[in-house]
Legacy VTK file of the C-alpha trace (Angstrom):
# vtk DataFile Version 3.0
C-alpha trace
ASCII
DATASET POLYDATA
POINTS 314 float
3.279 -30.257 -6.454
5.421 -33.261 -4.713
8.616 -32.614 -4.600
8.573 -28.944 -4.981
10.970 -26.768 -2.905
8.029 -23.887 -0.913
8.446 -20.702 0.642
5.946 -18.896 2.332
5.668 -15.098 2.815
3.469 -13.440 5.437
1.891 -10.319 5.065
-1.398 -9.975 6.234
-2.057 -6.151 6.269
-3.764 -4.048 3.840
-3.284 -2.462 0.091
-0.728 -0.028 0.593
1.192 -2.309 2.565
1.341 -4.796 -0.114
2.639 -2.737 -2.935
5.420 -1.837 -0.599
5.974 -5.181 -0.446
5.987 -5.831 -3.789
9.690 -5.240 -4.354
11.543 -7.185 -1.641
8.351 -9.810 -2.745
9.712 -9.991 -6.198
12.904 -9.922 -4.946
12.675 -13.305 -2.944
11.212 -14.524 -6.241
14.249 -14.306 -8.484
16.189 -15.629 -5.624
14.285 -18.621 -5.525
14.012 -20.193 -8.966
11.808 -23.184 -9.410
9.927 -22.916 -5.712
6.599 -22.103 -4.953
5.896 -19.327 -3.486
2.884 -18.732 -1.250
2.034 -15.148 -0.264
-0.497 -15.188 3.375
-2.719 -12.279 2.737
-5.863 -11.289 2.180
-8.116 -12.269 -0.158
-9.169 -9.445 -1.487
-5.383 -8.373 -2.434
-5.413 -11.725 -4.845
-5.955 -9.497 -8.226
-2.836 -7.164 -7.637
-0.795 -10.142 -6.597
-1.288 -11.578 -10.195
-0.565 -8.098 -11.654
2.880 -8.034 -9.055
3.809 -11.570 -10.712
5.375 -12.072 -7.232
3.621 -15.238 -5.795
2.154 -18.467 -7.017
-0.665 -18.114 -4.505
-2.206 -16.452 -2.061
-3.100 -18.107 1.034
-6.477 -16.264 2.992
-4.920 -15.268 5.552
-7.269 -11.929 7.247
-5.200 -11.012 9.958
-2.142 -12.274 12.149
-3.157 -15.408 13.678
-2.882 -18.955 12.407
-2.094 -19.279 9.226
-4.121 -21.974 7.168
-0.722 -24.006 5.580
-1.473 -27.761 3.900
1.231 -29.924 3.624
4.838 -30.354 4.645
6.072 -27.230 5.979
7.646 -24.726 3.989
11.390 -25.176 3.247
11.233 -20.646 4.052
8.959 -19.065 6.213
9.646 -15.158 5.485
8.255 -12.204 7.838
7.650 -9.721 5.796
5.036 -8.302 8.331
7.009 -6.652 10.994
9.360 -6.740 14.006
7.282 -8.851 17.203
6.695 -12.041 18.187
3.217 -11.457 16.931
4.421 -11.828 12.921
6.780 -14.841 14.563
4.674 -17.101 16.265
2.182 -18.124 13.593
5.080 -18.810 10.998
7.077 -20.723 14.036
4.067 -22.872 14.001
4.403 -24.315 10.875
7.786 -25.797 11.572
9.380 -24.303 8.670
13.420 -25.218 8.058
14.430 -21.692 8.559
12.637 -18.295 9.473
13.983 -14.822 7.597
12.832 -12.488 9.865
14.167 -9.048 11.752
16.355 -10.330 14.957
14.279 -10.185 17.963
11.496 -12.815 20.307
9.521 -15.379 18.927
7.911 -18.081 20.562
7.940 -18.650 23.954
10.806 -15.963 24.442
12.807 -17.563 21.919
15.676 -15.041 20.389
15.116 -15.463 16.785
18.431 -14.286 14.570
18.319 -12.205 11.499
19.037 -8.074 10.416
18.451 -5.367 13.021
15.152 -3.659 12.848
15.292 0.153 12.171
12.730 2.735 12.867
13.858 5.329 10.365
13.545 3.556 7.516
11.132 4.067 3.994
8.780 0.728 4.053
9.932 -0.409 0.554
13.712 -0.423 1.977
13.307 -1.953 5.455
11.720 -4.955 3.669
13.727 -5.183 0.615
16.982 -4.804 3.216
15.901 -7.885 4.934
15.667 -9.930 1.640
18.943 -8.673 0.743
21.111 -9.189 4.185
18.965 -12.453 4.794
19.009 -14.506 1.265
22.473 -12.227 0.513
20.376 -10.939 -3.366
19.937 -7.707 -4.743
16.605 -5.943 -3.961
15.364 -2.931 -5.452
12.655 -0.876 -3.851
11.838 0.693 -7.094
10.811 -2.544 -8.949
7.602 -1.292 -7.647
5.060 -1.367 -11.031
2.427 -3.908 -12.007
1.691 -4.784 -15.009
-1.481 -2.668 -16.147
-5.296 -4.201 -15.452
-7.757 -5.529 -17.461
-10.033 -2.862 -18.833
-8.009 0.443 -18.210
-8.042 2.925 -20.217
-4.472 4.874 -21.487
-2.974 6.080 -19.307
-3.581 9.823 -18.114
-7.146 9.853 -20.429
-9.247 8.916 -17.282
-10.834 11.062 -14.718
-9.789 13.118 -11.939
-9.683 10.569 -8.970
-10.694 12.269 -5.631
-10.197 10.040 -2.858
-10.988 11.488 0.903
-10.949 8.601 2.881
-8.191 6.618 5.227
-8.308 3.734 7.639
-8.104 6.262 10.955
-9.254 9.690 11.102
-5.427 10.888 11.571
-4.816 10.824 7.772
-8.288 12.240 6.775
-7.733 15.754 5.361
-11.235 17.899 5.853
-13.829 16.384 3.488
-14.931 20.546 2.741
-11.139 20.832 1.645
-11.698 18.115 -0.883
-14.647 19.280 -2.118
-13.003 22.489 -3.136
-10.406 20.902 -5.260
-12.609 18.184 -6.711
-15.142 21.412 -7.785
-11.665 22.922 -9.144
-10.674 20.080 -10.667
-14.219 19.608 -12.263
-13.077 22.639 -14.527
-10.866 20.754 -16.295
-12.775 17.263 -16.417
-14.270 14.598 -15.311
-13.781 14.116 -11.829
-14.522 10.598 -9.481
-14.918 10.480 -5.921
-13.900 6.728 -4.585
-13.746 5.000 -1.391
-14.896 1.788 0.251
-18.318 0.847 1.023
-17.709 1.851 4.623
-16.791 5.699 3.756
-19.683 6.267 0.770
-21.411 8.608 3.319
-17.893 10.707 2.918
-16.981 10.550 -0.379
-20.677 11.519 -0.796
-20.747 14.493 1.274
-17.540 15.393 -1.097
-19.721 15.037 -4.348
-22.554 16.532 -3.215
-20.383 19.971 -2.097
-18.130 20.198 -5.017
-21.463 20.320 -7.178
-20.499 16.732 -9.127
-23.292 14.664 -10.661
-24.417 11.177 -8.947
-22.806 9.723 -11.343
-18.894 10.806 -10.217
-19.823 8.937 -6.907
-17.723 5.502 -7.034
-17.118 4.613 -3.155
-18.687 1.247 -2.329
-19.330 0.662 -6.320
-15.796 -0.526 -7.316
-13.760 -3.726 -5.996
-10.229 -3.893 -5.933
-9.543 -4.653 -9.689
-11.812 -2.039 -10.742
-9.842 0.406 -8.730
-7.055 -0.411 -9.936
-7.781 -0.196 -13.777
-9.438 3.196 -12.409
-6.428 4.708 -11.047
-4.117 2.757 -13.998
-5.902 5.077 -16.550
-6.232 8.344 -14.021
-5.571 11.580 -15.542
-4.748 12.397 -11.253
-4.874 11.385 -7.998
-5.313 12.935 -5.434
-5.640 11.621 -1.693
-3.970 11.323 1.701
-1.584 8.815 2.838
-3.481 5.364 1.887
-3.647 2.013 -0.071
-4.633 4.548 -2.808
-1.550 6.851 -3.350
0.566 3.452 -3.625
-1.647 2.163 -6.204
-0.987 5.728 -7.925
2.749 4.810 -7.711
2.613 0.994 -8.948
0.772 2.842 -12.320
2.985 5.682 -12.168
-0.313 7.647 -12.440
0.533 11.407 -11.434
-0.689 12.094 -7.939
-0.875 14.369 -5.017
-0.576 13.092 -1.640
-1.073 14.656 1.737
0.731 13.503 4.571
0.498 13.311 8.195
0.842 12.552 11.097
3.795 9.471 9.149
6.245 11.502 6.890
6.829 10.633 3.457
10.314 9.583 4.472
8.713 6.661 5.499
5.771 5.522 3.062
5.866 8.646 0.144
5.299 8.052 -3.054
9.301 7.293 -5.511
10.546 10.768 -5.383
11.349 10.550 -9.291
8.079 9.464 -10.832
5.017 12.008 -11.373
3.847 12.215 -7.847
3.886 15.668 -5.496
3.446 14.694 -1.791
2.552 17.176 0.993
4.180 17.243 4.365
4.301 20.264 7.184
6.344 18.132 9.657
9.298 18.533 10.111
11.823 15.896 9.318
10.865 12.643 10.573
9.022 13.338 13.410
5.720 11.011 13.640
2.408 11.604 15.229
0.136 8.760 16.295
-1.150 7.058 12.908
-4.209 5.461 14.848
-5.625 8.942 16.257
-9.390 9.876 15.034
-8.839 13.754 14.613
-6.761 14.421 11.569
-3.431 15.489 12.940
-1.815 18.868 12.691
1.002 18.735 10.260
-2.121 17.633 7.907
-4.284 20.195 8.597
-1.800 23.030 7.938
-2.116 21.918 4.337
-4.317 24.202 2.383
-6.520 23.891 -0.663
-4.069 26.080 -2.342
-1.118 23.929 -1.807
-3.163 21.179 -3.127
-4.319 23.124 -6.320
-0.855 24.372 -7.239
0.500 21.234 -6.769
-2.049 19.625 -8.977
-1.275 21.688 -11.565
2.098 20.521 -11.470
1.288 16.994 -11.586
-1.668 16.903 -14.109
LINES 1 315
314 0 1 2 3 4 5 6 7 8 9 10 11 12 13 14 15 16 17 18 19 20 21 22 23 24 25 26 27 28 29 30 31 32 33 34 35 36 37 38 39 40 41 42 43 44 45 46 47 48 49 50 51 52 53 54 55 56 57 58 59 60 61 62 63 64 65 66 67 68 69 70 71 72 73 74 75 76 77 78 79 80 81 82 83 84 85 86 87 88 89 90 91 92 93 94 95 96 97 98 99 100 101 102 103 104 105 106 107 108 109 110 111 112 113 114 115 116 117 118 119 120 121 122 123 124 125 126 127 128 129 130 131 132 133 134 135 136 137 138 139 140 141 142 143 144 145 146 147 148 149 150 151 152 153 154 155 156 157 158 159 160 161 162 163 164 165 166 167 168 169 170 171 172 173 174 175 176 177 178 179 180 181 182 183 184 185 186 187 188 189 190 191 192 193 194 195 196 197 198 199 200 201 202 203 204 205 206 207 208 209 210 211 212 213 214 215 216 217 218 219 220 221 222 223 224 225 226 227 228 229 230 231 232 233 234 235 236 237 238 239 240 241 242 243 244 245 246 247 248 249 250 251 252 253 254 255 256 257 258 259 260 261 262 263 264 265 266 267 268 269 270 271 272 273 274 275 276 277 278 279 280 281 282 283 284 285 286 287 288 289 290 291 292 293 294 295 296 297 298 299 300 301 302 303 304 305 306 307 308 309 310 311 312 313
């Protein structure tokens, strides 16, 4: 592609902080008309970049670190991964002829110039802000939806979608608590109990107490696209605050999330689609996300919250 103009967008975290993404990454696409643009990311998020239509490509890129660029250096290098040097350095490295990034160090101390980070601020906003103040284009954080995958059913005619796990033990409600809805929710339908390979001994220990057949177990059986078509066609979802409750919200599939110890006002679900979230904080006061007992303001929520609240939403 000689000749053609290339930006190139790191973000090289996990699900749920790619579909908040998605709208300042769309975003940067209308503004840029004609260029290629690169998204660094995992590989495993390639399937819901094509169903974001926000990027050309994504380049494999695990972690921060060096990211594996080919060819001249981008025309835009945009950190849409956070606020340190960290996120700075490895786009610095590629030379690019400007950096959009939040003002603060880079490289060797370097003051790098752009928008003023801010702590109190909902994911999808923060980024689309820096898109807007940097390139001076509209950004919408609620141009969150993908297009719908391959293979899923209508919407609201799938299961139940139980899903207990998170990526630190902070945002884990109690798997017994779980069980008791998913055996609830078993009264109505079908009912599926997902996860990742990594937390099938959980999501089995679910199962196996809310009396469900070997057959509702799905952690560790589904990859990425087949999660998503799963939760595209959900009847529900509910879960605590993970990669799952966004992909809930990119479908507009009715869910229930549990928060804590991060508030919704900082990653919940659009507050007018079909979504109920559960919070016992109180305003935006955090706890530490990375802690492996589940934190407080989450386990004040109880399984008759949940219930209600899924009766709301289904």
């Amino acid at each position: 592609m000689t000749g053609v103009r290339r930006c190139l967008v790191l973000r090289a975290l996990g699900l749920g902080d790619l579909l908040t993404g998605v709208p300042a990454l769309r975003a940067l696409r209308r503004a840029l008309p004609g260029w290629e643009v690169r998204l660094a990311a995992p590989a495993v998020l390639s399937p819901l970049v094509g169903l974001a239509g926000a990027a050309d490509a994504v380049v494999a890129t695990p972690d921060l670190g060096p990211v594996p660029w080919t060819g001249p250096p981008p025309e835009l290098a945009v950190d849409l991964h956070g606020n340190g040097p960290a996120s700075k350095i490895p786009l610095q490295a590629l030379e690019p002829r400007r950096l959009l990034a939040f003002a603060g160090p880079g490289r060797a101390g370097e003051r790098v110039s752009g928008p003023a980070w801010r702590r109190d601020e909902h994911e999808r906003e923060r980024w689309c802000r820096l898109v807007r103040e940097g390139l001076d284009v509209p950004a919408d954080p609620a141009d969150l939806l993908l297009r719908r995958p391959a293979g899923a059913v209508p919407a609201g005619t799938g299961p139940f979608v139980v899903h207990p796990g998170a990526a630190a033990g902070s945002r884990r409600w109690p798997p017994d608590r779980f069980a008791r809805v998913a055996a609830r929710l078993a009264r109505s339908g079908p009912v599926v109990v997902t996860g990742s390979a990594a937390e099938r001994d959980l999501a089995d220990g679910v199962r196996r107490a809310a009396g469900l057949p070997a057959s509702a177990l799905l952690a560790g059986r589904t990859d990425l696209a087949e999660l998503a078509a799963l939760v595209a066609g959900a009847r529900l979802v509910v879960c605590g605050d993970t990669g799952t409750a966004h992909l809930a919200s990119a479908f507009r599939t009715p869910s229930v999330v549990l928060f804590g110890p991060i508030p919704p006002a900082f990653w919940g679900p659009p507050t007018d689609g079909p979504h109920r979230v559960l919070w016992h904080g109180t305003g935006t006061e955090t706890g530490d996300p990375h802690a492996a007992e589940p934190d407080p303001r989450l386990l004040r929520i109880s399984v008759e919250e949940v219930l209600a609240f899924c009766a709301e939403a289904a």
